[in-house]
TIKE-235871 format. One record per residue (C-alpha): residue in one letter; x, y, z. Coordinates in nm, 2 decimals, m for minus. Example, Ala and Ser with C-alpha at 12.3 -4.5 7.8 and 13.67 -1.06 7.14 Angstrom:
TIKE-235871
{code->a; u->1.23; v->m0.45; w->0.78}
{code->s; u->1.37; v->m0.11; w->0.71}
END
This chain:
TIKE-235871
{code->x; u->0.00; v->0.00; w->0.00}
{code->x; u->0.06; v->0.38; w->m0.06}
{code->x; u->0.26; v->0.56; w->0.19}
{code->x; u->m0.02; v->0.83; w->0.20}
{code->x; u->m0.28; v->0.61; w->0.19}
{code->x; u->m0.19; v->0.43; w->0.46}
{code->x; u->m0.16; v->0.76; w->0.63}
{code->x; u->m0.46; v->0.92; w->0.53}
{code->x; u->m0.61; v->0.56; w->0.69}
{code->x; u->m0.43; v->0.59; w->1.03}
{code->x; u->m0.54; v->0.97; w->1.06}
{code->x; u->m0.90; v->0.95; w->0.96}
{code->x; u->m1.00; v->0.60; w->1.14}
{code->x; u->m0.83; v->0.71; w->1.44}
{code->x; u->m0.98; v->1.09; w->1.45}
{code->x; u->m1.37; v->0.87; w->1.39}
{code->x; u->m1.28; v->0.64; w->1.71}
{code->x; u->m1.14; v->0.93; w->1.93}
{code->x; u->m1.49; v->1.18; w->1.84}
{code->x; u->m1.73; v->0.94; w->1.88}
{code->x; u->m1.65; v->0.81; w->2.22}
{code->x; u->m1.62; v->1.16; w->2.30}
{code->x; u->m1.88; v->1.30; w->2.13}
{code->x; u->m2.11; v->1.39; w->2.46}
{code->x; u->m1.83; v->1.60; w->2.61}
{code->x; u->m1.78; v->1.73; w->2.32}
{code->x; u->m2.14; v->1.88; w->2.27}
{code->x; u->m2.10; v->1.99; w->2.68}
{code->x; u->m1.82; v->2.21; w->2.55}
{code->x; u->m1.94; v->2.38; w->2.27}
{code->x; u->m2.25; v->2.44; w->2.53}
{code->x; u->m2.06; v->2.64; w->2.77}
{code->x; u->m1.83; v->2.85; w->2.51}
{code->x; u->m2.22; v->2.93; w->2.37}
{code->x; u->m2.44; v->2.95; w->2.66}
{code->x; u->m2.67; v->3.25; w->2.53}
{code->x; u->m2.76; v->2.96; w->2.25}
{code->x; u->m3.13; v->2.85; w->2.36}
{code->x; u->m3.13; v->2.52; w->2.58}
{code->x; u->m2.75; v->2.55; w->2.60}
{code->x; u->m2.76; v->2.22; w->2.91}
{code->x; u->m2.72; v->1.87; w->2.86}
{code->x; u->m3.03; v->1.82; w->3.10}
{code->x; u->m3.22; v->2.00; w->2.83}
{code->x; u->m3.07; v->1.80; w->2.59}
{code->x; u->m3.19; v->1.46; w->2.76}
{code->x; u->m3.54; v->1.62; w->2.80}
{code->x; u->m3.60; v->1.71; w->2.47}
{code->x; u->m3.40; v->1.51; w->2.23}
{code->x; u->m3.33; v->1.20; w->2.46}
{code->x; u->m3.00; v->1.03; w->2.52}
{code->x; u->m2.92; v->0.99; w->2.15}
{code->x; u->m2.95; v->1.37; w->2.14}
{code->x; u->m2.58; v->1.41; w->2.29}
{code->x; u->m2.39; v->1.27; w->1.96}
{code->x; u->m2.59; v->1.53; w->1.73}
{code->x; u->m2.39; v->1.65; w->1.53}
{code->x; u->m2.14; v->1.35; w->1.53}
{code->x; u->m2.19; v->1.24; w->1.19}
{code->x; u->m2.13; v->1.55; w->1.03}
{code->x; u->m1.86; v->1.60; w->1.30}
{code->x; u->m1.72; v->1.23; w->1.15}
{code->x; u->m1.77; v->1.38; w->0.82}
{code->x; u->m1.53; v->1.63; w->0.93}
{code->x; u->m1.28; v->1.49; w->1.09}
{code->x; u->m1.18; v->1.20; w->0.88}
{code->x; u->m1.06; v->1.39; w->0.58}
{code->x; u->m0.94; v->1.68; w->0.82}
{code->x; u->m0.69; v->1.44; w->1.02}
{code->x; u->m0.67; v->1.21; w->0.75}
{code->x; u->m0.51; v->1.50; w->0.52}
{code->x; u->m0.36; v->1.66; w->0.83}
{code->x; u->m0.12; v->1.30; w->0.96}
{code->x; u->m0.07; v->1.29; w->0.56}
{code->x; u->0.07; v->1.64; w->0.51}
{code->x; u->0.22; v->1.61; w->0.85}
{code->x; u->0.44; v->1.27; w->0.78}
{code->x; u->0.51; v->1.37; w->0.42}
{code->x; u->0.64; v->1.67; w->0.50}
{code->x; u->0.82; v->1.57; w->0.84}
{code->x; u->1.04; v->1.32; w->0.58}
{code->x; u->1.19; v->1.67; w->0.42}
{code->x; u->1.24; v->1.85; w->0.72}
{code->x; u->1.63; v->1.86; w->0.83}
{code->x; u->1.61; v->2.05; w->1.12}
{code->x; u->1.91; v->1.93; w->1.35}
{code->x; u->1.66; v->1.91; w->1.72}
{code->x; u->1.40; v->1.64; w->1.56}
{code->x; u->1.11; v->1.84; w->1.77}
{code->x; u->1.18; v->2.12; w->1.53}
{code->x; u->1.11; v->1.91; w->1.27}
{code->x; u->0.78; v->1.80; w->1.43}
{code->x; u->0.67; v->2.16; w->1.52}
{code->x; u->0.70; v->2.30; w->1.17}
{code->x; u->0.57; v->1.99; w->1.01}
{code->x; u->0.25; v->1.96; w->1.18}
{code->x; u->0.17; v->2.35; w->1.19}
{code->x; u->0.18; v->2.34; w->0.80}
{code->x; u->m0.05; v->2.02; w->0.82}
{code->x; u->m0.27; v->2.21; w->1.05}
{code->x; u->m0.31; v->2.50; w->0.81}
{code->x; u->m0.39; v->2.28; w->0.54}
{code->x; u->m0.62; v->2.07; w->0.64}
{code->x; u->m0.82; v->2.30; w->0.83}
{code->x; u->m0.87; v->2.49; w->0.51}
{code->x; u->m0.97; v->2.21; w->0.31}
{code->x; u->m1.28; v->2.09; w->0.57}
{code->x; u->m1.41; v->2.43; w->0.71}
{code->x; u->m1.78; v->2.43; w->0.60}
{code->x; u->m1.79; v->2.12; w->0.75}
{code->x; u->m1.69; v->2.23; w->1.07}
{code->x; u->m1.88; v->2.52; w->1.04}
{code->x; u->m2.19; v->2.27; w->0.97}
{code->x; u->m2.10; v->2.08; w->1.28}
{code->x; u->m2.14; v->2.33; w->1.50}
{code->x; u->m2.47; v->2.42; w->1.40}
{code->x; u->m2.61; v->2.09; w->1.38}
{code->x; u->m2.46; v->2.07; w->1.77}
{code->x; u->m2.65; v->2.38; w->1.90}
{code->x; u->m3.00; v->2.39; w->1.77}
{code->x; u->m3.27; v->2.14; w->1.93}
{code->x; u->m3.48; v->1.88; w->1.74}
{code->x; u->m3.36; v->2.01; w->1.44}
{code->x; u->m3.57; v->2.37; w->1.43}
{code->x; u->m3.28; v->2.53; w->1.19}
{code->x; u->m3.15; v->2.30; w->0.98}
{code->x; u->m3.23; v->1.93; w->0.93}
{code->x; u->m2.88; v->1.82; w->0.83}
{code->x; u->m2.55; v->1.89; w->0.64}
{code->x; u->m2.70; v->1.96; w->0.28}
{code->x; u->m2.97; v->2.13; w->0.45}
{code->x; u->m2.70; v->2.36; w->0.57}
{code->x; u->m2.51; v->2.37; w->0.23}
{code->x; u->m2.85; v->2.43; w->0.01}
{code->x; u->m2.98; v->2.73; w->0.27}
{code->x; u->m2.58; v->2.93; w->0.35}
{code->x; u->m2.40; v->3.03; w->0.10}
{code->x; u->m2.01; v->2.90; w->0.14}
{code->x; u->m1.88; v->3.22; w->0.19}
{code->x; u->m2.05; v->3.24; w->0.52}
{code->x; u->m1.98; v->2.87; w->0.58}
{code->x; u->m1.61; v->3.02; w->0.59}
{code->x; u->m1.65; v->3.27; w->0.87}
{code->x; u->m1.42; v->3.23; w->1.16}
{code->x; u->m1.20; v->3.00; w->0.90}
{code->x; u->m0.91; v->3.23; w->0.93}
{code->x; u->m0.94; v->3.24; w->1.32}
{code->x; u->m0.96; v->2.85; w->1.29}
{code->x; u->m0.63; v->2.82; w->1.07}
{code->x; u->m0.45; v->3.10; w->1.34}
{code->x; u->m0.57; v->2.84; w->1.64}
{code->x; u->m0.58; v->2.49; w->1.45}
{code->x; u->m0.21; v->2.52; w->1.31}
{code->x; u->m0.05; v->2.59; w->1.64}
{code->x; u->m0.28; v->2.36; w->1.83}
{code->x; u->m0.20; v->2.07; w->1.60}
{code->x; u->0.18; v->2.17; w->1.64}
{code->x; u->0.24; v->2.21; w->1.98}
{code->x; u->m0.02; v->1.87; w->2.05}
{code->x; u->0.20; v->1.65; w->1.84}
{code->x; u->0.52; v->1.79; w->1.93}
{code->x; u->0.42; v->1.74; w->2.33}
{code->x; u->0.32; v->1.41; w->2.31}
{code->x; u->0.65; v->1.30; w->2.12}
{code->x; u->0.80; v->1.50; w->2.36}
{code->x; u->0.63; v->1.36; w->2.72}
{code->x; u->0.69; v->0.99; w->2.54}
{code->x; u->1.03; v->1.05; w->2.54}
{code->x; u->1.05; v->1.19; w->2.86}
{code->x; u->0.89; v->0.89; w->3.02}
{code->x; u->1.11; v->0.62; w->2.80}
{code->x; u->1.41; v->0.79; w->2.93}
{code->x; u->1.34; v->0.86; w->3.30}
{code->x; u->1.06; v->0.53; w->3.41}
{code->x; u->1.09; v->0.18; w->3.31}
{code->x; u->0.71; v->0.15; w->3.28}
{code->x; u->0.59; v->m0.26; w->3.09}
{code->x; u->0.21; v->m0.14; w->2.96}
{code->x; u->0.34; v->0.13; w->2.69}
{code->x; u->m0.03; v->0.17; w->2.58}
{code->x; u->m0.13; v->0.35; w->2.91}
{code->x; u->0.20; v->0.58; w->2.84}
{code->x; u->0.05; v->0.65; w->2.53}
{code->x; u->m0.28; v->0.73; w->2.65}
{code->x; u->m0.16; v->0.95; w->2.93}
{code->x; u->0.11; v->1.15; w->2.68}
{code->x; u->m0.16; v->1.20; w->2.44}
{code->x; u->m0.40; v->1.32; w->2.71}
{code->x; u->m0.19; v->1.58; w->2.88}
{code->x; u->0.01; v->1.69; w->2.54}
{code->x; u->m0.41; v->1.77; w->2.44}
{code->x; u->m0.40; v->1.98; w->2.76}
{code->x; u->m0.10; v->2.15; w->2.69}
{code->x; u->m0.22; v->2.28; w->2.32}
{code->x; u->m0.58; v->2.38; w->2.41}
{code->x; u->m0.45; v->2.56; w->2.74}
{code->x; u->m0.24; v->2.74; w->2.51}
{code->x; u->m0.47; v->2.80; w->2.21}
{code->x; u->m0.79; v->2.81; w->2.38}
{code->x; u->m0.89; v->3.15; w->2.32}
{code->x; u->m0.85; v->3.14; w->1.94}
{code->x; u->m1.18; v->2.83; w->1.97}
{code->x; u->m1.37; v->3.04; w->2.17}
{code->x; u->m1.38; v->3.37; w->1.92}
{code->x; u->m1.41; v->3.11; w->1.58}
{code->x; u->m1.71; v->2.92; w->1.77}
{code->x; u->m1.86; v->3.29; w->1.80}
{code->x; u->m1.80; v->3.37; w->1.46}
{code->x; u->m1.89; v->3.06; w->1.29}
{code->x; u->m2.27; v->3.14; w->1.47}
{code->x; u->m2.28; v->3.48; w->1.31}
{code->x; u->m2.46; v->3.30; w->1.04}
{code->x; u->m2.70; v->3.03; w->1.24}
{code->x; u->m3.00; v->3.22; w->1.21}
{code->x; u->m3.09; v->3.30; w->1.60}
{code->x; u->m3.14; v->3.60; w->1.75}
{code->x; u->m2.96; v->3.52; w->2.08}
{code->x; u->m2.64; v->3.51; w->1.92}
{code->x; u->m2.43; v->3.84; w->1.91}
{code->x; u->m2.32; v->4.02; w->1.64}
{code->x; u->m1.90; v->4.05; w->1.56}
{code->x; u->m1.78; v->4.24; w->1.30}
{code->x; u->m1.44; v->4.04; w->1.28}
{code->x; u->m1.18; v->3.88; w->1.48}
{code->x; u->m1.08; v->4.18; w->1.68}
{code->x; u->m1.43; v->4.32; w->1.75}
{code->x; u->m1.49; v->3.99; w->1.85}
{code->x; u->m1.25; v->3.96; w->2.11}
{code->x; u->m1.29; v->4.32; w->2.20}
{code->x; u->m1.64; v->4.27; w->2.30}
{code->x; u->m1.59; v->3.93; w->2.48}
{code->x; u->m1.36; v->4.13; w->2.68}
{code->x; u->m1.51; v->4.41; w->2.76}
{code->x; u->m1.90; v->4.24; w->2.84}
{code->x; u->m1.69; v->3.96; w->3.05}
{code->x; u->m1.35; v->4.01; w->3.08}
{code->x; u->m1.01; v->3.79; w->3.05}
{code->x; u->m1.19; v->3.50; w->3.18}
{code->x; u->m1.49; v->3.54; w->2.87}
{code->x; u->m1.19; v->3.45; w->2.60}
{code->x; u->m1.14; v->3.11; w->2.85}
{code->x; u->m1.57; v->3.07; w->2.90}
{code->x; u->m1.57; v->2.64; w->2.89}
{code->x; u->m1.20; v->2.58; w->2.90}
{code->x; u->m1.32; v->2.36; w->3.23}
{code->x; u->m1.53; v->2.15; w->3.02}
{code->x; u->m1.28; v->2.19; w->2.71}
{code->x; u->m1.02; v->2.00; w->2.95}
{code->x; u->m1.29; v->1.73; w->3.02}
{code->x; u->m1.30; v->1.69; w->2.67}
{code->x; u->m0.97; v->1.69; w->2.53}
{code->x; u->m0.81; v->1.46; w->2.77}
{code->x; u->m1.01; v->1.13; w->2.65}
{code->x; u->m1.05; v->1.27; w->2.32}
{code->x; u->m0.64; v->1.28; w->2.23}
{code->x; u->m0.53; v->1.04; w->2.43}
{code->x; u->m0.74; v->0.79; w->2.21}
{code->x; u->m0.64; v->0.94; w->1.86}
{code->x; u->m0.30; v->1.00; w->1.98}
{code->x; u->m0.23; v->0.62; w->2.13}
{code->x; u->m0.40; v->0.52; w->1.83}
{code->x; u->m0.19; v->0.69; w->1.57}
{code->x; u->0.10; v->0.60; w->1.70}
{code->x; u->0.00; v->0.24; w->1.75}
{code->x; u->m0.15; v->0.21; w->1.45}
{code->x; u->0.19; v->0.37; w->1.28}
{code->x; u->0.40; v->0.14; w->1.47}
{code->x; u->0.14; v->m0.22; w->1.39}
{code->x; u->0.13; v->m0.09; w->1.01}
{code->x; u->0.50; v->0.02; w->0.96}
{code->x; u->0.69; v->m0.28; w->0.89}
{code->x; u->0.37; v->m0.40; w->0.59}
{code->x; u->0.27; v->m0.09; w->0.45}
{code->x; u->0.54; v->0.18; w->0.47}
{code->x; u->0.83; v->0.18; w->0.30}
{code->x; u->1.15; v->0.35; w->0.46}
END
């Protein structure tokens, strides 16, 4: 098999796994960055839409994230192999920013899509994705995309380079036999690490992307700055981190799983599939 086949593979059937188990946490999330959306709980949620009601939005979300990740681990190890940086996390940093970038670019509307789907109830504005396509134009399934690459490619960098980074920290200092709960604790805490760092830049995109989800609750942002202008000054420093408790809930299951499993499934495929 194809190098970046087998990559796009890894990337996209890991990124599926990791969003779907998580996929409840994920919707409590995007509840708390949006709470002036109407029935912003989960208790609402269960009320109203029963338990199936916390993975709406996942299929689209799948949707998104298997081409995203697929196209981001493909760009990321293709590029990584030209990369001749002497300090190999250098290498890693600057090959998964580009990645980032790239495929964040190529999937927006479906983010975009995702997050609507996630914040209406019982489907009162859109019944699904080419609802959403046939009803916004795709200019305006763009906004926030430029906020999204300026918070996706660094995330995605300093993520990756973390976990490499805690792996080898634990190889070399603890002798530790089950390496797949090393994995799954280096790809939880390198998540924390990245969205600790980036988490402003999710919070102003969310806002954005819901200029253009048809409900009157939702404020009104010219652009990036006045965006984060206003956050500030209606709630302060600690608007910009509004959810970042429930963001940390989400991201530690959530990239320990796709992380573990990349790398596993890198290390199960590598001596079949990829040629060195």
């Amino acid at each position: 098999m194809n190098d970046s086949i087998c990559y796009l593979l890894i990337g996209g059937t890991s990124s599926i796994i990791a969003r779907t188990c998580t996929s409840p946490l994920e919707l409590y999330r995007l509840q708390r960055q949006n709470s002036f959306m109407p029935g912003s709980n989960l208790r609402h949620i269960l009320k109203n839409e029963g338990v199936f009601g916390f993975w709406k939005g996942n299929g689209v979300n799948c949707m998104r994230v298997f081409p995203q990740y697929a196209i981001n681990y493909s760009i990321y190890r293709n590029v990584l192999k030209q990369m001749n940086f002497e300090n190999k996390f250098h290498n890693i940093f600057v090959s998964s920013f580009i990645s980032g970038s790239l495929s964040m670019l190529c999937i927006y509307p479906l983010e975009t899509s995702r997050t609507f789907l996630s914040l209406q109830t019982n489907k009162t504005q859109y019944k699904n994705f080419m609802d959403i396509v046939k009803h916004v134009p795709l200019r305006k399934l763009y906004g926030g995309s430029m906020m999204s690459v300026m918070g996706f490619a660094p995330w995605n960098a300093i993520s990756l380079t973390s976990f490499n980074s805690y792996k080898d920290f634990v190889h070399k200092h603890y002798k530790i036999e089950n390496p797949t709960s090393v994995k799954l604790l280096c790809g939880g805490f390198a998540g924390l690490t990245a969205i600790s760092i980036t988490y402003p830049t999710d919070l102003i995109r969310r806002r954005l992307q819901l200029q253009h989800f048809g409900c009157d609750s939702v404020p009104r942002y010219s652009g990036i700055i006045d965006c984060a202008r206003k956050v500030l000054r209606s709630e302060g420093i600690i608007g910009l981190y509004r959810g970042l408790p429930a963001a940390y809930i989400k991201t530690f299951p959530t990239l320990a799983i796709q992380l573990s499993m990349i790398d596993t499934l890198g290390h199960w495929y590598k001596p079949y599939f990829i040629d060195k």
